[in-house]
C-alpha positions in Angstrom: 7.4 124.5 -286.4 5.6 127.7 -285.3 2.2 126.3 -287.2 2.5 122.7 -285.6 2.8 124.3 -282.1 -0.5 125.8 -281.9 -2.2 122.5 -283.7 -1.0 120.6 -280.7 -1.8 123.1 -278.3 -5.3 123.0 -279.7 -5.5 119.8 -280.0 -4.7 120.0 -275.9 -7.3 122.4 -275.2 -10.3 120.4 -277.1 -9.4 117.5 -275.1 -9.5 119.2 -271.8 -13.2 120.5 -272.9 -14.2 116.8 -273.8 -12.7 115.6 -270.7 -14.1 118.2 -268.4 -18.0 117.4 -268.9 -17.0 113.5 -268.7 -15.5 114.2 -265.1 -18.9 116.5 -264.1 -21.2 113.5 -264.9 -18.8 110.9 -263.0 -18.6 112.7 -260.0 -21.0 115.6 -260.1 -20.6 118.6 -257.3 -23.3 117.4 -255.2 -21.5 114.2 -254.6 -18.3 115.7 -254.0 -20.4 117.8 -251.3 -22.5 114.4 -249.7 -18.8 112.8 -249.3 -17.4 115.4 -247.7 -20.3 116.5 -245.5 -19.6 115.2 -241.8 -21.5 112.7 -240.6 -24.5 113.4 -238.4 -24.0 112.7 -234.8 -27.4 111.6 -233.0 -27.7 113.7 -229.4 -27.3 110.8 -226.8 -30.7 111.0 -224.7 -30.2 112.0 -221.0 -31.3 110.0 -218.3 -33.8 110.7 -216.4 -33.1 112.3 -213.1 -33.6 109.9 -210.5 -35.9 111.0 -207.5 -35.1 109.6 -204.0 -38.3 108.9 -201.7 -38.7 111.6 -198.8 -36.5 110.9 -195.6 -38.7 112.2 -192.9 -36.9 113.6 -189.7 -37.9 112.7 -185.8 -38.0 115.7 -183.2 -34.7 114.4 -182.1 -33.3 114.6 -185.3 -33.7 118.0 -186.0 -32.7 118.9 -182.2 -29.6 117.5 -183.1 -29.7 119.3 -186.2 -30.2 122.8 -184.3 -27.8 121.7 -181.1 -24.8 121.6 -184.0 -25.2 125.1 -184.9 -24.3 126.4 -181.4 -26.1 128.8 -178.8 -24.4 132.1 -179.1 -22.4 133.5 -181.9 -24.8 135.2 -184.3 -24.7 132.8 -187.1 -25.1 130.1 -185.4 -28.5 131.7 -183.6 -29.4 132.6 -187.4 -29.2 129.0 -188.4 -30.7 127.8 -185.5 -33.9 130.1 -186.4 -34.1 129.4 -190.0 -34.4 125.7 -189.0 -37.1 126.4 -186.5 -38.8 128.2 -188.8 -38.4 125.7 -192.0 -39.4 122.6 -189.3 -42.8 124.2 -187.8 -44.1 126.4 -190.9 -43.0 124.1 -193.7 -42.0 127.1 -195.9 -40.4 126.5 -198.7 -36.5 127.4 -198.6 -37.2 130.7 -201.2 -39.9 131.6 -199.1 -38.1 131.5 -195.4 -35.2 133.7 -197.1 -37.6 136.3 -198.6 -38.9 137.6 -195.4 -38.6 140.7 -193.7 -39.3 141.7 -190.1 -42.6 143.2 -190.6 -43.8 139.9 -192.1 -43.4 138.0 -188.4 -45.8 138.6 -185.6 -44.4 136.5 -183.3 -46.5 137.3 -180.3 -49.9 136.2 -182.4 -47.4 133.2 -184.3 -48.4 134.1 -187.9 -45.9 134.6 -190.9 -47.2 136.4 -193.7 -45.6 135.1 -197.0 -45.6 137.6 -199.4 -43.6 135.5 -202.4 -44.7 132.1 -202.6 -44.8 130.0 -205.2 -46.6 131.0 -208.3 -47.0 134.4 -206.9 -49.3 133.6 -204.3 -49.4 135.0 -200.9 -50.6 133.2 -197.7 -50.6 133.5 -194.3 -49.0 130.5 -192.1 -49.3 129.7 -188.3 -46.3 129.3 -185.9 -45.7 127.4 -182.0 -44.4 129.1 -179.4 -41.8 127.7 -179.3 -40.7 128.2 -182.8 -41.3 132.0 -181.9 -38.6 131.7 -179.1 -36.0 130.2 -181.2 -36.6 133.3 -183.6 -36.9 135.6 -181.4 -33.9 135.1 -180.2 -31.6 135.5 -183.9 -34.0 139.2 -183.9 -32.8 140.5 -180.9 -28.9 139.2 -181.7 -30.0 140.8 -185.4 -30.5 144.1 -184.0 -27.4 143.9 -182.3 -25.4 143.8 -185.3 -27.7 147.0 -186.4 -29.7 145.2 -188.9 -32.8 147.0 -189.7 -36.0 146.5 -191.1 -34.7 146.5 -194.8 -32.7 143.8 -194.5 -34.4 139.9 -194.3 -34.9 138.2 -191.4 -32.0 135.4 -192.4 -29.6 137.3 -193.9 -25.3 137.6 -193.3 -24.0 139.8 -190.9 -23.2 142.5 -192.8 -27.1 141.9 -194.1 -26.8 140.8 -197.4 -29.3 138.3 -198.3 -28.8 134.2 -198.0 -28.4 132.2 -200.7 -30.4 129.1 -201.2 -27.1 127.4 -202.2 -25.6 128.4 -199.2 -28.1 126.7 -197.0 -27.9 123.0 -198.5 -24.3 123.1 -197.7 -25.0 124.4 -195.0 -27.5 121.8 -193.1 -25.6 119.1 -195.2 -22.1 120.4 -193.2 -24.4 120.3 -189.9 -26.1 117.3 -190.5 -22.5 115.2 -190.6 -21.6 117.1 -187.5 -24.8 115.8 -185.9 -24.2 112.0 -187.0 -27.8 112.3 -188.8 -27.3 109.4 -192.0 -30.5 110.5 -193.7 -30.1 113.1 -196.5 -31.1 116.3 -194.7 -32.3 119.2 -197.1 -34.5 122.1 -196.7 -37.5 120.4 -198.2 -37.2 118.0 -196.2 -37.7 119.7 -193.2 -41.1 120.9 -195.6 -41.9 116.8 -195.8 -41.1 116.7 -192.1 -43.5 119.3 -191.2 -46.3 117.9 -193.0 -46.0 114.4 -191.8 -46.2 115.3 -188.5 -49.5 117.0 -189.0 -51.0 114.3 -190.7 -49.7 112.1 -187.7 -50.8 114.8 -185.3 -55.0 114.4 -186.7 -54.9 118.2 -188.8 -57.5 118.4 -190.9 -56.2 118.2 -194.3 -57.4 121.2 -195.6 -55.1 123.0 -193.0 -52.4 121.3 -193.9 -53.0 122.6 -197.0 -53.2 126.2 -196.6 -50.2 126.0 -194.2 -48.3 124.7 -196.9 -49.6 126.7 -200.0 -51.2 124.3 -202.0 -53.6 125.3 -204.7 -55.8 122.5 -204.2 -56.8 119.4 -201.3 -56.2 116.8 -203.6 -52.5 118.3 -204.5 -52.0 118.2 -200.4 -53.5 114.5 -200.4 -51.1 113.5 -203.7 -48.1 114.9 -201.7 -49.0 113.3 -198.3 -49.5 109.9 -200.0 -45.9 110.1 -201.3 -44.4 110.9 -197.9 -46.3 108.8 -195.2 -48.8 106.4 -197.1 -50.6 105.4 -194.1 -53.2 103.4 -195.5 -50.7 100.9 -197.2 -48.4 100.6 -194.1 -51.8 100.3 -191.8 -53.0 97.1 -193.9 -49.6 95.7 -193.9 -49.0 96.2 -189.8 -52.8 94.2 -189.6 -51.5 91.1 -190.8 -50.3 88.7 -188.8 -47.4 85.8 -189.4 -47.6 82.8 -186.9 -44.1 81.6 -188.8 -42.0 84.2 -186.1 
């Protein structure tokens, strides 16, 4: 009984042996890995982010603007002043909040701007009556015994202003004014340089004032906000069908 035991269970083992091999070729280990791999996923392309033409602002506009920010409590002289400055200098928004007091000489209107874009620094020219608005959140800024190391626009305990801060911040005061375009810091930037191109400034002004490496970057960025030439030829036709 003992002896036919171990034939059988021999008999069992060769089998499995024979067996084993068949299964490998069948269904080899790469397969098994190929079927059980996940499938691959393609990344869904993004859309491209949609750019909204330039909405220009009128003097009355950003009066409005400023008039919603109030007369006399500090901040709202602070906002007032950052406005003024962003509407006659064109600075850009990281530009306006990097200044210090010693980089404003109202009485001669000049703002030196020591961190603009690409590292560049440039002198810009300011009204008077950009300078008075100004002048005015300096004096209230001393007040509050804020000092030359702090930035001009800063919180009244003079930390420095976020850029976040300020597009909520004009969006809040542009719904309180009852202004429907889409008011932004830039755009007081695109503002500013329309109206010198309206005003007659010589291009290459215009370009300095806004920090512009070249003319033909100023002319590129003037076409897309005001193309004169195309609405000129369209106001010279005439319709006798009205």
């Amino acid at each position: 009984m003992r002896k036919e035991v171990v034939e059988m269970a021999r008999k069992t083992s060769g089998s499995r042996q024979l067996r084993t091999p068949t299964l490998r070729v069948l269904w080899p280990p790469q397969l098994e890995y190929k079927q059980s791999a996940p499938p691959i996923l393609h990344r869904a392309t993004a859309r491209p982010k949609r750019r909204l033409p330039p909405e220009v602002l009128n003097d009355a506009e950003v009066c409005a603007l400023m008039g919603a920010c109030g007369r006399y409590a500090p901040t709202g002289l602070r906002n007032r002043a950052l406005i003024a400055l962003l509407y006659r200098t064109g600075l850009r928004i990281n530009e306006a909040l990097t200044l210090y007091p010693k980089d404003l000489e109202l009485t001669d209107g000049s703002v030196r701007v020591l961190h603009g874009k690409g590292g560049r620094s440039r002198t810009v020219g300011l009204d008077p009556g950009a300078a008075a608005v100004i002048a005015r959140w300096l004096d209230a800024r001393s007040g509050l015994g804020l000092g030359g190391r702090h930035p001009v626009f800063c919180t009244l305990r003079g930390h420095p202003m976020a850029a976040a801060y300020v597009r909520v911040l004009l969006k809040r005061l542009a719904a309180r004014a009852g202004i429907d375009k889409r008011v932004h810091a830039h755009g007081l930037r695109h503002t500013h340089a329309a109206q010198l191109r309206a005003e007659g400034v010589d291009i290459g002004i215009i370009s300095k004032q806004l920090g512009h490496t070249s003319i033909s970057t100023t002319a590129r960025y003037l076409d897309h906000l005001a193309p004169r030439a195309v609405i000129e030829a369209m106001r010279r036709r005439s319709w006798t069908g009205a």
